[in-house]
C-alpha positions, 0 to 999 in steps of 0.5 A, a space after each residue: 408194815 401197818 402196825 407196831 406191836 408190842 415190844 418191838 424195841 425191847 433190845 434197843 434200850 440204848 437207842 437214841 433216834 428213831 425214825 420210822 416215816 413214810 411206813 404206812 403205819 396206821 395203829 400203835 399198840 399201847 406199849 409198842 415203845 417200851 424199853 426206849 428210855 433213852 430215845 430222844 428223837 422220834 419221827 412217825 411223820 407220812 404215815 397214817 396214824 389217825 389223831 384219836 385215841 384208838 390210834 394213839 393209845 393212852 400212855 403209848 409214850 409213857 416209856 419216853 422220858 428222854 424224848 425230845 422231837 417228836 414228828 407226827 405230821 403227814 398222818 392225818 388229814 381229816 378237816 374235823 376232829 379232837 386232840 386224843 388225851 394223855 397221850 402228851 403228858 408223860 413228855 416232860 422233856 419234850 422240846 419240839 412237836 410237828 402235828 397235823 391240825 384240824 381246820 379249827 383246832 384247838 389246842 387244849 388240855 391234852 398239851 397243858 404239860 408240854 412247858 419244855 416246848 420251845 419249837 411247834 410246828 403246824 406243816 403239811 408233809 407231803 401236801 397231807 396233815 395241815 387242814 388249819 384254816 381259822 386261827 383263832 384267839 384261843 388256839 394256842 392258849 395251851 402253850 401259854 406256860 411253855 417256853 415256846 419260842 419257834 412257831 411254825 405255820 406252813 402250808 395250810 389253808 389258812 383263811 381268817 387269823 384273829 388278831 390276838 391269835 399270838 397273845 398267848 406266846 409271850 416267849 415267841 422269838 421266831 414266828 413263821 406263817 408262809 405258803 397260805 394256799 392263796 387264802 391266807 391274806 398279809 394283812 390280817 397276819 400283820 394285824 395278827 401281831 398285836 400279841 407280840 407287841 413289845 416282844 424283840 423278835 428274830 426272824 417274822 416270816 410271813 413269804 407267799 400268803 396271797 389271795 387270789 386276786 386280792 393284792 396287799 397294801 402295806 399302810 398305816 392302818 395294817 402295819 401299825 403293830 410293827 411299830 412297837 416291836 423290834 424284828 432283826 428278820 421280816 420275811 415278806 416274799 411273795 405276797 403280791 404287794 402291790 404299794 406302800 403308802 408314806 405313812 407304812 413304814 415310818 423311820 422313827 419307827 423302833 422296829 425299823 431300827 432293829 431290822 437286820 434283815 428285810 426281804 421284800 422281793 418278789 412282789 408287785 411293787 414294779 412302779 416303787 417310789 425311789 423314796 422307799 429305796 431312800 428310806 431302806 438306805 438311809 432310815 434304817 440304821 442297823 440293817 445289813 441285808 436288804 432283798 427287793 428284788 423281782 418285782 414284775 416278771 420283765 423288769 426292762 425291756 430287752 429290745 437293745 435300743 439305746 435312749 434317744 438321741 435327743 436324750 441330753 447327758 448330765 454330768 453330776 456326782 452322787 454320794 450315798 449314806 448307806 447304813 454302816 453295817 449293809 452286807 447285802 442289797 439285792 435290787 434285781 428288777 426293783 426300780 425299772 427307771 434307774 436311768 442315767 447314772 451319776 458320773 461317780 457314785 459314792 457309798 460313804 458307809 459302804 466298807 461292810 457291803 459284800 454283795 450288790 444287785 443292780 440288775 435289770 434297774 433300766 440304767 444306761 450311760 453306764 460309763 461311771 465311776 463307783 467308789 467306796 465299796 471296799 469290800 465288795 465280793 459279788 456285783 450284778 449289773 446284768 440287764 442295762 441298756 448300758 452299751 459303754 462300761 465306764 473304765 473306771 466302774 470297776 477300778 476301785 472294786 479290787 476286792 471283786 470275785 463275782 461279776 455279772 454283766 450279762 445282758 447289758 449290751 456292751 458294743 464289740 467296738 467298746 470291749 475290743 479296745 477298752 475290756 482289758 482296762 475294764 478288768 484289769 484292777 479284778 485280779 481276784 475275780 472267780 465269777 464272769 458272766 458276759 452272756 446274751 451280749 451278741 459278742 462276736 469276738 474278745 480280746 486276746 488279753 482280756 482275762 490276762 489278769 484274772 487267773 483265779 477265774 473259775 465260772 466263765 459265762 459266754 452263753 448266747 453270744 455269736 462266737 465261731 471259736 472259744 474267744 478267750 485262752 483257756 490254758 491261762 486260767 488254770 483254776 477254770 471250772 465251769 466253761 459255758 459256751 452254749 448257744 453260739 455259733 461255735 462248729 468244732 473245738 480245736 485240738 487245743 482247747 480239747 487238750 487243755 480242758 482234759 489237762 484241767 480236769 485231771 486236776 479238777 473237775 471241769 464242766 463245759 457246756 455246748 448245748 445250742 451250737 451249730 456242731 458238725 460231724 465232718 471229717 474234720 471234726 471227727 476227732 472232736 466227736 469222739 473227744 465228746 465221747 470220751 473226754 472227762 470233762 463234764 458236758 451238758 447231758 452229764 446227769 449231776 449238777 447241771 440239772 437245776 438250769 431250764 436249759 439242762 437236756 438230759 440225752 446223754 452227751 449226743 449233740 445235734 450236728 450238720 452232717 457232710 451232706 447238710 443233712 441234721 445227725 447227732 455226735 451220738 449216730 456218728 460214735 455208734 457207727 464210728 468205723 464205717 465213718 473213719 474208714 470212710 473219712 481216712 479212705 478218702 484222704 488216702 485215695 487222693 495221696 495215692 492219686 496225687 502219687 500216680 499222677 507224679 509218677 506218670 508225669 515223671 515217666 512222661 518227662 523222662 521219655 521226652 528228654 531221652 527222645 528229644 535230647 537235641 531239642 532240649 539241650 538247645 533250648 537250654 543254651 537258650 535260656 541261658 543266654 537270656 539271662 544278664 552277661 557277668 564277668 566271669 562269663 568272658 575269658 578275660 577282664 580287660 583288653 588294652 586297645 592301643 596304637 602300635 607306638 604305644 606298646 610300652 606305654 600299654 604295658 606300663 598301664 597293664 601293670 599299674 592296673 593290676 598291682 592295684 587291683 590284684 587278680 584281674 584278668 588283663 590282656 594286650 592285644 599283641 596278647 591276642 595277636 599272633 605276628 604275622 595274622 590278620 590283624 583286624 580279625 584279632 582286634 574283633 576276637 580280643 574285643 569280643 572275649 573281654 569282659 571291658 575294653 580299655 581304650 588307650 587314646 594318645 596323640 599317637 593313637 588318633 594318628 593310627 591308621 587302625 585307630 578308627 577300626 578299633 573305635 568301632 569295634 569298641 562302639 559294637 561291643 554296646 548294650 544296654 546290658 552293658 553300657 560301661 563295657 568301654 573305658 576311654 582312658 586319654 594320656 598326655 596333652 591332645 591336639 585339636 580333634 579334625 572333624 574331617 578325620 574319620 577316626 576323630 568322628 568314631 571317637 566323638 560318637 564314641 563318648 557321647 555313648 558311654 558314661 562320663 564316668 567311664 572316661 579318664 585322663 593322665 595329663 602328665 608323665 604315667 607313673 605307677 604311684 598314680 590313684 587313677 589305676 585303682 580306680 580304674 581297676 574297681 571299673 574293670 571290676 563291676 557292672 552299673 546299668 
């Protein structure tokens, strides 16, 4: 399409927007838009309509009499040429124009009738149209009886701008001259504002005007119209300001005191005086956003080393009178020797401040405390050499819900034991960023209070494992993990981010780990595959990062063999890799199955062929285990002189009415009349448990009592040690060294415990307290 011709638009009398851009329109008929009465908006921009009167005929939009944007930019880009005529003035309603310049244009009689013009715009479309480079006195004198309000200047090559080039625009509120082409130079637009003096101006952006090799110096001498003029916005952004003198921006200064926006960033004023971030803070009352940031490329080194030893550490407070109504102060990489900071530090008018930037300022002794930022949202504190948080920087930041402190070098030690206390007052927070702090662990508790965390940044850290439980922070959205030495994720994890995302979307990022494609981590292979979680190389959002890849979500990953694949190879051959991963894991079941089997056969046939073996040998493991009582047929055995029957029945039966249940024997028990009576005395001992020896006056004058001392003597082990009990009743002579039987009993005693041995000295009763005793000794077992 090159050419609208004649009545193209005659059925559409009721449309309102028009847009025909980017056609390759080159010629219009001269009533190519009739019938449009009530057209309002009309964009040919990007076409290439030639600025002459061949191109636009005389009253070719004499039919729009509604119309109100008109967008021509983008068609020609001829550096000479004239305005065509009456084309402009049947436009009485016309309230914004975008139109190419010539590299001197002047805007003569054929913009005369445009007085309803609040907007112009002077812009290349697509690197085309905008070939201004002299904006002189006289340029815009056309417009001196509009209303013209908003005047844009953008992307043209504008060289030299007279200093009265605004003086014909006393409506202007919004002036906007940015992307010089590195030839516009910042000076001469601040000179430029000589036209506007006395005007209160909204916004005066005057972004990336920088000449080559030519830094600007804001001064007395170049900034000296600003003085009288009251600007709420002034956009300086990138124009290689190199210095502020003393005497540019003075505090009594009107404009100073209108200022409600200041961006300042992104310049060279990498050595600026902390006396210019005083005079912001403290000059300018009514300011509420303040931009100074980016002020050199590497703002602090990144090297992590601490400050000297030597280095003394002061203690001292510092209260700070910012201006009531600051919202927002951004100083990332402004002041590159914030140094040491204050114990505490004090905003007293800071209730309105929303958002503070003190990233990469060279700080460190971080551990402070921060106090009157009560409505505080966002706070970046990335790139500080702090090391140690103060666990008070943040306890009076309850309103927090943006935190970076990436990049600040905060020791594992630190945020093992004091992390959870750090963020324990952030209930609120949304945003973490803890990235490039070389952090090879967190504490288990350390997010248990922030449930309403949905960014969290662990990028380039050491972690093995996803360091924080993710099924607490049921509102987690964006999970990055990249660049760590994470090999797998558990099942888990998995699970938990596919619960999140089915109520969500969830991203999470993993580029840059050490990922395997082992057997193991097979199933973490095709939850990548699969998963409705968002991953790295999902083409949406991510791709605005340096570090977005856009490959699919194939991951490089260490193979089995130490070899480098990708989880991308593994899903296109996945069953040759299951069957080979579950084929191994079965073939060693069913080796480990027929060994059992063979061993069980082998066994089987041992215990049949050599049964006698076995069983002996299980006697004999039997025996080394400790004697117990029931082993024996019998508990007690009463040893006794043959006098003494009735007195060792009398005892037999106190023992056992004391302690019911007790095996007890005599040895006429034993005995049969009529046997050999030292074989009975052995067999009787041999098959009790304990042997009560009942020594009497009678007893020590038996002629059997020394046989019986010494098969009691024989029945002592050191399994058994208490295995006799001596038991003495009624008064006893004086023992006869000479008597072999009072020997036996001596060498007797000395063998057994004291406590083994009792003695009756009156008349045996059956009330008597010993027979219990003596039951609970027949009863156990002391070693």
């Amino acid at each position: 399409m090159h050419t609208i011709v004649e009545h193209s638009f005659m059925p559409l009398k009721k449309l309102k927007h028009l847009y025909l851009k980017q056609n390759q329109l080159s010629l219009l008929c001269p009533v190519a838009f009739s019938g449009l009465h009530k057209l309002r908006v009309l964009d040919l921009s990007g076409n290439s309509l030639a600025l002459d009167n061949s191109t636009y005929p005389p009253g070719v939009f004499s039919q729009l009499v509604a119309l109100e944007e008109l967008y021509l930019a983008g068609n020609d880009d001829s550096p000479e040429g004239d305005y065509p005529l009456n084309v402009f003035t049947p436009l009485p309603s016309l309230r914004a124009l975008s139109i190419d310049t010539f590299s001197d244009a002047y805007f003569g009689a054929a913009f005369t009738s445009l007085t309803r013009l609040t907007s112009l715009t002077l812009s290349s479309f697509d690197l085309r149209g905008c070939s201004l480079r002299r904006l002189t006195n006289h340029t815009l004198l056309a417009f001196r009886h509009s209303g013209l309000r908003t005047l844009v200047i953008s992307d043209c090559p504008l060289f030299d701008v007279e200093v009265c080039a605004f003086c014909d625009l006393p409506k202007l509120s919004s002036l906007t001259v940015s992307h010089g082409y590195h030839v516009t130079h910042l000076p001469s637009l601040l000179l430029a504002l000589y036209g506007l003096q006395n005007q209160t101006m909204d916004l005066v952006d005057f972004s990336e005007n920088r000449r080559y090799a030519l830094p600007s110096i804001l001064d007395a001498t170049n900034a000296k119209y600003l003085y009288n003029m009251c600007i709420k916005k002034l956009n300086l952004h990138y124009n290689d300001i190199a210095a502020i003198s003393s005497t540019g921006f003075r505090i009594d200064s009107s404009w100073l005191k209108c200022l409600r926006h200041f961006d300042i960033s992104r310049n060279l004023l990498a050595y600026v005086r902390k006396s210019l971030v005083l005079k912001l803070l403290l000059g300018v009352t009514n300011i509420e956003i303040i931009e100074a940031q980016n002020q050199r490329i590497f703002p602090v080194a990144r090297d992590g080393n601490p400050p000297p030893k030597d280095t003394p550490r002061k203690e001292f407070t510092v209260q700070i009178n910012t201006a009531r109504s600051l919202r927002v102060f951004n100083l990332w990489g402004a002041v590159h020797d914030l140094a040491q900071l204050p114990n505490g530090i004090n905003f007293t008018q800071g209730g309105n401040i929303s958002t503070l930037n003190l990233a990469y300022a060279g700080a460190y002794y971080c551990d402070s405390t921060i106090t009157g930022l009560t409505a505080i949202e966002d706070f970046d504190f990335s790139g500080n050499n702090c090391f140690v948080l103060g666990t008070g920087l943040f306890q009076h930041m309850t309103t927090l819900r943006r935190l970076n402190v990436s990049n600040v070098h905060v020791t594992q030690d630190f945020l093992l034991v004091n992390g959870s206390e750090l963020l324990r007052p952030l209930r609120d927070l949304e945003v973490l960023d803890l990235s490039d702090n070389h952090l090879l662990s967190l504490p288990e508790d350390l997010l248990r209070h922030q449930l309403s965390l949905s960014w969290l940044g662990l990028a380039r850290n050491r972690f093995q494992t996803v360091p924080v439980d993710v099924s607490m922070q049921t509102s987690l959205s964006h999970l990055d993990l990249s660049h760590n030495n994470i090999p797998s994720l558990d099942s888990d994890v998995r699970q938990t981010l596919d619960n999140l995302a089915a109520n969500h979307t969830v991203t999470l990022r993993l580029r840059g780990n050490p990922l395997t494609c082992t057997c193991q981590s097979l199933d973490m292979v095709s939850w990548l595959a699969t998963t409705v979680v968002r991953l790295d190389g999902d083409n949406h959002n991510l791709a605005y990062d340096d570090d977005y890849d856009d490959n699919g979500r194939d991951y490089p990953c260490v193979r089995e063999d130490g070899g480098m694949g990708s989880t991308g190879s593994v899903m296109a051959q996945w069953e040759a890799h299951w069957r080979r991963c579950v084929g191994l894991a079965f073939l060693t079941v069913s080796a480990v199955a027929l060994l059992v089997q063979v061993l069980g056969l082998l066994l089987t046939y041992l215990l049949w062929s050599k049964w006698t073996y076995v069983r002996h040998a299980w006697r004999v493991l039997r025996l080394l285990r400790l004697p117990r009582r029931h082993d024996f047929e019998k508990d007690a055995v009463f040893v006794y002189a043959d006098d003494d029957l009735e007195l060792a029945f009398k005892i037999k039966k106190a023992v056992r009415a004391a302690r019911p249940g007790l095996r007890l024997s005599l040895l006429a028990d034993d005995i049969m009349p009529g046997s050999f009576l030292a074989e009975g005395i052995a067999r009787s001992v041999e098959r009790s448990w304990k042997v009560v020896l009942l020594v009497t006056q009678t007893f020590l004058q038996d002629d059997w009592s020394g046989y019986s001392v010494l098969q009691a003597q024989g029945s002592i082990s050191d399994t058994l040690p208490d295995r006799v009990l001596v038991l003495m009743v009624g008064p006893l002579q004086p023992w006869t060294a000479r008597e072999p039987s009072h020997l036996s009993l001596r060498t007797l005693l000395r063998m057994i415990p004291e406590s083994c041995v009792y003695h009756v000295p009156g008349a045996v009763t059956s009330r008597h307290n010993i027979w219990a005793t003596l039951g609970e000794r027949i009863a156990r077992h002391e070693m």
